[in-house]
C-alpha positions in Angstrom: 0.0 0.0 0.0 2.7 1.9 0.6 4.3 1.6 -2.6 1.2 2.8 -4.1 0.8 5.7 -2.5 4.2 7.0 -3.2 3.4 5.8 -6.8 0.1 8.1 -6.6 1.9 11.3 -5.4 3.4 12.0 -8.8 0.4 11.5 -10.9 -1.9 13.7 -8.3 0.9 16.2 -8.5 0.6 16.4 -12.2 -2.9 16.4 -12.5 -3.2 19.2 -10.2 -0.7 21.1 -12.2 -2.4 20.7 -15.6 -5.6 21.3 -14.4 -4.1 24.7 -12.4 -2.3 25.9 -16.1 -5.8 25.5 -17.9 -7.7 27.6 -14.8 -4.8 30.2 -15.5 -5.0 30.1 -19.0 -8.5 30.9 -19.0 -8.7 33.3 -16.1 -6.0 35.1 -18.7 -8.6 35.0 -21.3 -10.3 38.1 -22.8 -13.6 36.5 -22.7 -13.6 33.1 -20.7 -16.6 31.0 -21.1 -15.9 27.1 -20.7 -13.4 26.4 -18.4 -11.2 23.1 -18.5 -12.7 22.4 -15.4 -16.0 23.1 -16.0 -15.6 20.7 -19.4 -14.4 18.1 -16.8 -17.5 18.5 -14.5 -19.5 18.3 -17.5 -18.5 15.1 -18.9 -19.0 14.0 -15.5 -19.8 10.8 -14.4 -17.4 9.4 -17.1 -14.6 11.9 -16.9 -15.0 11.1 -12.8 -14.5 7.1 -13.8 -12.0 8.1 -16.6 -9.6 10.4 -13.8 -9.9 7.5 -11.6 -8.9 5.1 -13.8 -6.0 7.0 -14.8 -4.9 7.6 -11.1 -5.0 3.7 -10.9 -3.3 2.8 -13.9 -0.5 5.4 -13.8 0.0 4.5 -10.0 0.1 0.9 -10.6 2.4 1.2 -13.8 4.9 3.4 -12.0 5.2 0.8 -9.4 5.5 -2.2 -11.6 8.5 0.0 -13.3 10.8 -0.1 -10.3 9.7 -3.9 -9.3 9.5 -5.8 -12.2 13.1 -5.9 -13.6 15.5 -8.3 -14.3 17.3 -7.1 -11.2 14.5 -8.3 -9.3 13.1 -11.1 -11.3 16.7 -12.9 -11.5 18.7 -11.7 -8.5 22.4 -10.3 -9.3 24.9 -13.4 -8.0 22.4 -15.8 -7.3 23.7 -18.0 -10.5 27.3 -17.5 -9.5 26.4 -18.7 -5.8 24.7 -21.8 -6.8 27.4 -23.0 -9.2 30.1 -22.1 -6.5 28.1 -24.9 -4.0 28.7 -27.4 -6.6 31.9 -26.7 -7.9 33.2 -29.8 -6.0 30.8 -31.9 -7.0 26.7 -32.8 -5.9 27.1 -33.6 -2.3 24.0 -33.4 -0.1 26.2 -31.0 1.6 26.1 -28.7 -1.7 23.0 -29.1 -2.2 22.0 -28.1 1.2 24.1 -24.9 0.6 22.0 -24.2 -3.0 18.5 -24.5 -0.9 20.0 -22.4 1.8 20.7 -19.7 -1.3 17.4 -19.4 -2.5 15.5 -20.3 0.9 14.2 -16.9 1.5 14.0 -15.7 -2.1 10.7 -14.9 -3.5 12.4 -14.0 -6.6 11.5 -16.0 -10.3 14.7 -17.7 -10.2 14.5 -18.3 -6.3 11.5 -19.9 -6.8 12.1 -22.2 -9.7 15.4 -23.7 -8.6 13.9 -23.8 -4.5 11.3 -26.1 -6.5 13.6 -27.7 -8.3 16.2 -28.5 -5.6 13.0 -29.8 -3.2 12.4 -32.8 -5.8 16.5 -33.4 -5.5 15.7 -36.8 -3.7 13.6 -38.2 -7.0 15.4 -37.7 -9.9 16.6 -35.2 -12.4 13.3 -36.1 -14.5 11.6 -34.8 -11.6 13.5 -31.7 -11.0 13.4 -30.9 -14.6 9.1 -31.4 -14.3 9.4 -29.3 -11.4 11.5 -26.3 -12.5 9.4 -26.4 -16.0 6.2 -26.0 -13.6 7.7 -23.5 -11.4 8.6 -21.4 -14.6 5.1 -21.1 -16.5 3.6 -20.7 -13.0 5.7 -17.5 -12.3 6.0 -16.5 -15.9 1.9 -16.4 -15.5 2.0 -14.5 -12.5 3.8 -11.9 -13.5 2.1 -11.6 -17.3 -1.0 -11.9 -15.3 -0.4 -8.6 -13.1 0.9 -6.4 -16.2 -2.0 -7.6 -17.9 -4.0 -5.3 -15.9 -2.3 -2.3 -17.6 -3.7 -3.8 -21.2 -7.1 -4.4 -19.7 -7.1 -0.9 -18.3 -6.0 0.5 -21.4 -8.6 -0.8 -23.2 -11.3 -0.1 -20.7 -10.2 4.0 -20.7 -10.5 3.9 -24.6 -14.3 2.7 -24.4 -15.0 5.0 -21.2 -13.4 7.7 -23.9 -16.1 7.0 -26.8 -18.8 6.7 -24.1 -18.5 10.2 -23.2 -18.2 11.1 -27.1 -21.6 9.9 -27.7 -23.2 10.8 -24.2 -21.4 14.9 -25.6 -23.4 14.6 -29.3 -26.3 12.9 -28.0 -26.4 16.1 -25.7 -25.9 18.2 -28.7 -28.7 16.3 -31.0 -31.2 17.2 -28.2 -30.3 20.6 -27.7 -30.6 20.7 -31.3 -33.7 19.0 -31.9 -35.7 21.3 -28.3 -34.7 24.6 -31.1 -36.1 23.6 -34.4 -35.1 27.9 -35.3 -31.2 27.2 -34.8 -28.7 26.8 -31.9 -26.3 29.2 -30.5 -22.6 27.6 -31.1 -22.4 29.1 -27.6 -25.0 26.6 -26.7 -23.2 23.5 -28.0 -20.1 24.2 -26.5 -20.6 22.6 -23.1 -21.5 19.1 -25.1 -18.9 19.2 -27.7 -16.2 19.8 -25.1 -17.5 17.2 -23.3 -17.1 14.6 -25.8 -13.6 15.9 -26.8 -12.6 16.1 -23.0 -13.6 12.1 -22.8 -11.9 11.3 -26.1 -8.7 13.1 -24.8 -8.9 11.4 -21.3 -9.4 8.0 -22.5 -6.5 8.3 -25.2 -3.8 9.5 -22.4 -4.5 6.4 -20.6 -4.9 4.3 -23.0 -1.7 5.4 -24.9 0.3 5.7 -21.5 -1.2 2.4 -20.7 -0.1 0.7 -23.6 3.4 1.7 -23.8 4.2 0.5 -19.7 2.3 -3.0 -20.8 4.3 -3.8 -23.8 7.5 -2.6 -21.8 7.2 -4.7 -18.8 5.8 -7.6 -20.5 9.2 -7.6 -22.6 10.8 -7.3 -19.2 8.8 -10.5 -18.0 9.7 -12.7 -21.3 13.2 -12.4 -21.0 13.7 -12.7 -17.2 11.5 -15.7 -17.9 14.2 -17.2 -20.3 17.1 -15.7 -18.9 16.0 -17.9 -15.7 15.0 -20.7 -17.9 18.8 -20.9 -19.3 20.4 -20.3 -16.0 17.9 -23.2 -14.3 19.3 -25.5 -17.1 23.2 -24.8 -16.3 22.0 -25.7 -12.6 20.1 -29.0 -13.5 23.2 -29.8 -15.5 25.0 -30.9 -12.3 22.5 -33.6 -11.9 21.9 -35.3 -15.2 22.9 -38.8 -15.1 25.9 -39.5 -16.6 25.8 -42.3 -19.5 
């Protein structure tokens, strides 16, 4: 929670500075009549969902940037450690060192060499069956969580084209209740509400997007780099014909 929050502080910082430059920017104005902020209230309650949506995605993107990284995912020395416990050989002495290495790691490599050391006593087969497992299960779990950021790019676009058509459908009736004409004036409110939605849904979307397809790159290849570096480890105990 923590780590969200400190995530959050950025993103509520520059929210509050755009929306401060548009209320000086039209308080500058020789004639001011619609407001950034008063486009925002109008598109409400999408523009509401849409800024809340954003706070989430940007929050939770920001934080997956500093966690999810091969630094994390496959821990600096951890490779070099386990091939220095069996340098001499696969004693049950080294291999007590190698679980002792990765006994407290909740890292992607911690965990698929912890699963495969446990199954040490059946076999390589088994500790091959068990690293594989361990792999796609924490490949998944982190795909799964970055995921999020595609789903909630996705979502922000369609929030975006709902408030379009709630603006013209506005419009149309405003419209239609003055068969004599419309003041531009009068249409303002409803066309800057369906831009305002369209605008809102794109920045997330687009912002969304770009974190996914960079941390699920990140995921992929800590997933084979720790596939690779299980395999040198299993190596030790592959029956020798």
């Amino acid at each position: 929670m923590t780590r969200v929050l400190r995530s959050l502080l950025p993103v509520l910082f520059l929210t509050f500075a755009v929306a401060a430059t548009a209320v000086g920017a039209d308080a500058g104005a020789a004639h001011p009549q619609h407001s950034l902020i008063d486009l925002v209230w109008a598109g409400m309650p999408v523009e509401g969902i849409l800024i809340l949506l954003s706070l989430v995605t940007y929050s939770l993107a920001l934080q997956w940037t500093f966690t999810i990284k091969r630094e994390t995912l496959i821990p600096p020395g951890m490779a070099d450690e386990i091939h220095n416990c069996f340098a001499e050989g696969v004693t049950d002495e080294a291999v007590e060192n190698a679980r002792n290495v990765v006994a407290n790691d909740q890292s992607m490599l911690g965990n698929i060499l912890a699963a495969a050391l446990d199954k040490k006593d059946f076999g390589y087969e088994a500790m091959k069956e068990a690293a594989e497992a361990m792999g796609v299960a924490e490949h998944n779990k982190y795909s799964n969580k970055v995921g999020w950021l595609s789903l909630f790019g996705s979502t922000a676009t369609l929030l975006g084209l709902l408030g379009t058509v709630t603006g013209i459908i506005g419009s149309f009736l405003k419209m239609a209740n003055h068969p004599g004409g419309v003041d531009a004036n009068v249409l303002a409110g409803n066309i800057g509400e369906a831009l305002v939605c369209t605008a809102t849904g794109l920045a997330i979307a687009i912002g969304a997007l770009m974190f996914f397809f960079m941390l699920r790159g990140r995921v992929n290849q800590s997933s084979l780099d720790a596939g690779v570096i299980t395999t040198e480890v299993l190596d030790y105990f592959r029956p020798q014909h």
